[in-house]
N, C-alpha and C positions, 0 to 999 in steps of 0.2 A: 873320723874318717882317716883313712892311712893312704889312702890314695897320691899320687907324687903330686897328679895334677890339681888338686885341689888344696887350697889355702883357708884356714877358717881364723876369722878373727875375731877377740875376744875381746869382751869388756869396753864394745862399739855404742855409745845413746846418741839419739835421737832429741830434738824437742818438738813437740806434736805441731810445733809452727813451721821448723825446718824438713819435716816428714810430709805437711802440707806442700807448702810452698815447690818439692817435688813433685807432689800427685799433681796438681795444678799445670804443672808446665805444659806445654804445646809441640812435639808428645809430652807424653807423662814420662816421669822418672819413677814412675810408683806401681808397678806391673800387678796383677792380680790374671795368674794363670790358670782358668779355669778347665784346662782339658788336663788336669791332675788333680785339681784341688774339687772340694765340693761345691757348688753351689752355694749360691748366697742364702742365709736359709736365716741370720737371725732376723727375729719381730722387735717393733721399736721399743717394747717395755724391756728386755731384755737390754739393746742400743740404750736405752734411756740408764739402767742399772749400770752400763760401763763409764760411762759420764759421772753419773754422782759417786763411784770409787774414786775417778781422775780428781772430782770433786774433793772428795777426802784424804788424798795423798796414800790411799791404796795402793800394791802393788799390783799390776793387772798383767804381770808375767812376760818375760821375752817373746820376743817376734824373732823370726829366723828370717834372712831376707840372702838371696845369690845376687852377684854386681854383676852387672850385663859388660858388653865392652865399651857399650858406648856411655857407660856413666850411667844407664837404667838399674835400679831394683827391682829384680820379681821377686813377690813374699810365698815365701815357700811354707809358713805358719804363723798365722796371725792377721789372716785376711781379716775375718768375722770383725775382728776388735777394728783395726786399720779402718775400713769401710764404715763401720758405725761411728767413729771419731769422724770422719770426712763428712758424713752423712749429715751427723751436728753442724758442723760448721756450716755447710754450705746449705741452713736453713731448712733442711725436710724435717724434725722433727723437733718439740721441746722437750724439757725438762721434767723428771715426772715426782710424783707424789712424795718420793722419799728423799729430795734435795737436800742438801745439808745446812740450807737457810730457805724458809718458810716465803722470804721476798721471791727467790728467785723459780720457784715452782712455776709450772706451766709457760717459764720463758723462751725465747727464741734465743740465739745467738749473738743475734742485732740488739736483741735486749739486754744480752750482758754489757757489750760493749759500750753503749750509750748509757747507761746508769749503773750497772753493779761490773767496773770496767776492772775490779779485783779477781773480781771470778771468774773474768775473761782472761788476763792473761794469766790468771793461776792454771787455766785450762791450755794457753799457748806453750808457755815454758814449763810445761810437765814435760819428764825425762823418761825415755822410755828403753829399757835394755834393750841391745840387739846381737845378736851372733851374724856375723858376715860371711857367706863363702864366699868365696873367689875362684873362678876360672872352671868352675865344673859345669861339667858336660850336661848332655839331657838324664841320660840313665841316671846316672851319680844322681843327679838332684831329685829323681822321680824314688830312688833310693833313701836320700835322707829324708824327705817327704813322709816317707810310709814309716820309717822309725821314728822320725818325730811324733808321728799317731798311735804309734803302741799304746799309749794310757788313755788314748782320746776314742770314744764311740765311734768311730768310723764306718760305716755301714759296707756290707760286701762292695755293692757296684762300684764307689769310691774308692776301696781296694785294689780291684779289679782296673779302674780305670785309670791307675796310677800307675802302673805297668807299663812296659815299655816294649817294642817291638813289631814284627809286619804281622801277625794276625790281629792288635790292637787296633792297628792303622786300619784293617780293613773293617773292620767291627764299627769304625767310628764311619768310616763312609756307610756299611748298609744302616746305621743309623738315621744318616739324614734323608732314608726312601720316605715317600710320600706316608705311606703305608701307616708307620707310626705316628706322622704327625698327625692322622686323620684321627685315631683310636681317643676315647673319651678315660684317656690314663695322661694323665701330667708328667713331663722327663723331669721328674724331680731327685737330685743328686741321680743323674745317670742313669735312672732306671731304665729308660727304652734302649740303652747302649747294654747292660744286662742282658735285656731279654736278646737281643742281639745275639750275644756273646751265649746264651743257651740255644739259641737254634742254630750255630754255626756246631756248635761241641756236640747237638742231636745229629746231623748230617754228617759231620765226621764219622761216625759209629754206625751210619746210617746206610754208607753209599748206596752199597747192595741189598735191594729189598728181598727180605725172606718172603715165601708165599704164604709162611702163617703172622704177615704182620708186620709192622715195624720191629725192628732191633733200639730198645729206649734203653738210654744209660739216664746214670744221674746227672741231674745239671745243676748239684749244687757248686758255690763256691772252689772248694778244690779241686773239684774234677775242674772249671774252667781255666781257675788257674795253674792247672797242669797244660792244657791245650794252649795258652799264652804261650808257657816256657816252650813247649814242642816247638811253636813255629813263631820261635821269637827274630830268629835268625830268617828262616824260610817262609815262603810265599805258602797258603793251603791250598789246595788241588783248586785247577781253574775251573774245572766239571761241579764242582760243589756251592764256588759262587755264581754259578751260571745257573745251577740250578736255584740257590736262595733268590737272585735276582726275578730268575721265571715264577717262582712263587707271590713271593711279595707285591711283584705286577698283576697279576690272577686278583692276590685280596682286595691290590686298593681299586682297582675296575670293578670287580663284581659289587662290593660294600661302600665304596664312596662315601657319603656323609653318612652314612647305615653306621660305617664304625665305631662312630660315638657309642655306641648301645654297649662299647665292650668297655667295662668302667674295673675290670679286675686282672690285675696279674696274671690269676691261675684260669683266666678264660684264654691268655694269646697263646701259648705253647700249644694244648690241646689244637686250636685254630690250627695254627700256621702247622703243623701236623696233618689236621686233616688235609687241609688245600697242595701240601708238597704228595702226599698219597696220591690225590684223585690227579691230578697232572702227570705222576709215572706211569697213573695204570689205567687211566680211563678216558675212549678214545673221544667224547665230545665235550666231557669237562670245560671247556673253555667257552665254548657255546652256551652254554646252565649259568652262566653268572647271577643272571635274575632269578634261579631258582636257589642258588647256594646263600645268595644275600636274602632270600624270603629264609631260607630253613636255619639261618644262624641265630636272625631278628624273632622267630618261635621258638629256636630251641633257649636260647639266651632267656627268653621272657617267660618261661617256664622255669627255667632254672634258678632265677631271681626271685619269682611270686609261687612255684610248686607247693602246694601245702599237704600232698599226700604223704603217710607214712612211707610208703615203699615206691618200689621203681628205679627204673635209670634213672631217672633227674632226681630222685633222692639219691643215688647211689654217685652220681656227678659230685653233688654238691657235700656229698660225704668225704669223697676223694680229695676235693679241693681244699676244705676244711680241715686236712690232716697234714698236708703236705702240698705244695706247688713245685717241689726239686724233686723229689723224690721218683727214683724210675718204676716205684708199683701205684703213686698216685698220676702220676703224668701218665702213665700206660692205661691207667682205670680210665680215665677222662677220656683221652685218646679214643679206645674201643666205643664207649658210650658214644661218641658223636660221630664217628664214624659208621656205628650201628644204625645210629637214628638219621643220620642223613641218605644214606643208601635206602633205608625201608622209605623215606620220602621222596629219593627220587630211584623208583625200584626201576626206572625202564633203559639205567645207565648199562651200558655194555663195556669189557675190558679192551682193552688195546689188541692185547693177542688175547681173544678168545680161546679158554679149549672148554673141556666136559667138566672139570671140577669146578666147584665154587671159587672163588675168592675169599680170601678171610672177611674182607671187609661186607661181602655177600652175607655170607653165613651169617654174621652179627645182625646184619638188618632182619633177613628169613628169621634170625631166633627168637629177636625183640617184637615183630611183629606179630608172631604167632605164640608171644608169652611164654617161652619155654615150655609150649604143650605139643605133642604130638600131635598133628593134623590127620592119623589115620584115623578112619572109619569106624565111631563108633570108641577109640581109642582116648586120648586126654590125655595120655602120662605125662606129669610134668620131668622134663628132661633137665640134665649138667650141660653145659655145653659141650664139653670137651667128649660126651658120649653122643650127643645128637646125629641125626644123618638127614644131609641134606638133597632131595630130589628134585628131579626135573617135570615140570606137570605135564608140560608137550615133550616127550622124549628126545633126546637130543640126536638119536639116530634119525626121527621124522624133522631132524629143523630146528627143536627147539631150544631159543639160546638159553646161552646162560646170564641172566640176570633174576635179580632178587625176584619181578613180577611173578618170573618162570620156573619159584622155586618153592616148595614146601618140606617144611618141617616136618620128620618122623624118627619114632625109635627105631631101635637095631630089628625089630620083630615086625613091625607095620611094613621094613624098608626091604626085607628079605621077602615079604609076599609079592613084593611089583613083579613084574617080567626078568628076568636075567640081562634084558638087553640092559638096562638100568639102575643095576646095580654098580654100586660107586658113586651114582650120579645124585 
């Protein structure tokens, strides 16, 4: 680092007795900051293989640690090791199968110390490298962090969540809504803070809704962390969390413990998609909870156990299975459940009614009538994009526009109706 403010020192050890003897203190001197770093993710046979190197006077690599003011260290790399060292110590697990003495396998800590009290303090005065910053800031250190991971597997969300700045901050607040914690998906390294950070970068691209649909961008990784940099400095539109806020309150009211049923990634986008839809454009939506929470709990369990060749829920689960980022697999999903919830609840009306469909209409009218023309005696199987959708009570006499009040026909069935109803 070239930074003025920043000091690094070199050629700084440790002995795993004096790096305790820290973590230990009342505070701790031994920080583990986990709103950058990942999760604690290693399993004790892994813990147990960092012991028997310690065991064998292995090298188990530098730790990088920043000095706080007050005499604290936060480890900026080399939590995992740090943690499994303390973890030993302070008795949660033993020794495993591959010890480097046969006596001391399957022991405790307490066990070294009162009979093989060699291999206790070979395990206290082990020396462990350290590099020290000094006096850097949050960004700086969220900085060295992420370069120190170049070689290390780091998964996106942990990328992502090591970033710095005000659309971060607020990502991490709509994280803790109820909403996610209800969902039958574990925040494992950050993920519900991801998914976050993808329906905040869909609504960005999203404000204004087209009439043929949502506008879906992609929500992989760099598009996100493009929208990071955007509004690192600045706040995003308060109309957009105001609108994430109104949705998210919609899912966990209508779904409540239901949510557990959503056990997949590429099921919440799709979700939180449909429910931000029907909230801009449909005027009782809010009222339907117990109908939205019935048609999630089927379409979900169809989706999961469908065993037909074909269909939307084959074609769902084809989408998902190809891509969860992607803006032609997110959009495939999207349609599909937006189609099939409308066709099951056909008697919803738009906010502003006029004489055309709804895209989200149309989808239900086409799914439900199997892309067959419903003229007389007719059958054709239609594209969507060539379909015509009519009114069955004309809308001159009254009749609204909802899916009940709509049938499927080609261009030739749709040109014999009356003229008043043409378009419609």
């Amino acid at each position: 680092m070239t930074d003025e403010n920043v000091v690094i020192g070199r050629g700084v050890n440790f002995t795993i007795e004096q790096l305790y003897k820290l973590y230990e203190q009342e505070p701790t001197k031994i920080l583990f900051n986990t709103e950058y770093q990942r999760s604690y993710i290693w399993k004790v046979p892994k813990k147990q293989l960092l012991i028997d190197s310690i065991m064998r006077d292995y090298d188990i690599n530098k730790i990088f640690l920043r000095q706080m003011k007050d005499g604290a260290y936060e480890c900026l790399d080399g939590q995992q090791r740090l943690r499994g060292i303390f973890d030993f110590i302070d008795g949660l697990f033993t020794l495993g199968e591959r010890s480097t003495d046969l006596a001391i396998q399957g022991k405790y800590i307490a066990h070294l110390k009162n009979l093989y009290p060699q291999f206790y303090y070979k395990l206290l005065y082990y020396k462990i490298d350290a590099v020290v910053v000094y006096q850097a800031q949050e960004e700086i250190t969220s900085d060295i962090f992420l370069r120190l991971q170049e070689g290390i597997p780091l998964n996106s969300p942990e990328k992502l969540n090591a970033m710095r700045g005000k659309l971060r901050n607020k990502i991490v607040e709509i994280s803790q809504d109820r909403f996610w914690q209800s969902l039958g998906i574990e925040n494992y390294r950050f993920g519900h803070r991801y998914l976050c950070a993808q329906v905040v970068s869909l609504e960005l691209g999203n404000i204004d809704l087209p009439t043929s649909g949502l506008h879906i961008t992609n929500i992989k990784f760099p598009n996100l962390r493009q929208n990071y940099q955007l509004y690192k400095d600045v706040n995003p539109p308060q109309k957009l969390l105001d609108e994430i806020d109104e949705t998210l309150s919609f899912l966990h009211k209508a779904l409540g413990t239901k949510a557990k049923i959503i056990k997949r990634r590429g099921d919440v986008i799709p979700l939180y998609l449909l429910a931000s839809y029907l909230l801009k454009r449909y005027a009782s939506i809010k009222q339907k909870g117990d109908k939205f929470k019935d048609f999630v709990e089927q379409f979900l369990t169809k989706v999961y156990g469908y065993s037909y060749e074909y269909g939307p829920y084959f074609d769902y689960r084809d989408a998902r299975s190809r891509s969860t980022e992607s803006r032609k697999s997110v959009g495939k999903g999207f349609d599909i459940m937006l189609g099939k919830f409308l066709e099951f609840a056909p008697e919803l009306r738009l906010k502003d009614e006029k004489r055309l469909f709804d895209y989200g209409q149309r989808l239900a009218i086409y799914f439900r009538d199997k892309g067959k023309c419903q003229g007389h005696g007719c059958g054709k199987s239609l594209n969507f994009d060539e379909a015509e959708f009519h009114h069955i009570k004309p809308w001159h006499e009254g009749g609204p526009t909802t899916v009940e009040n709509g049938l499927l026909l080609c261009s030739e069935c749709h040109a014999k109706q009356p003229k008043f109803s043409e378009g419609t």
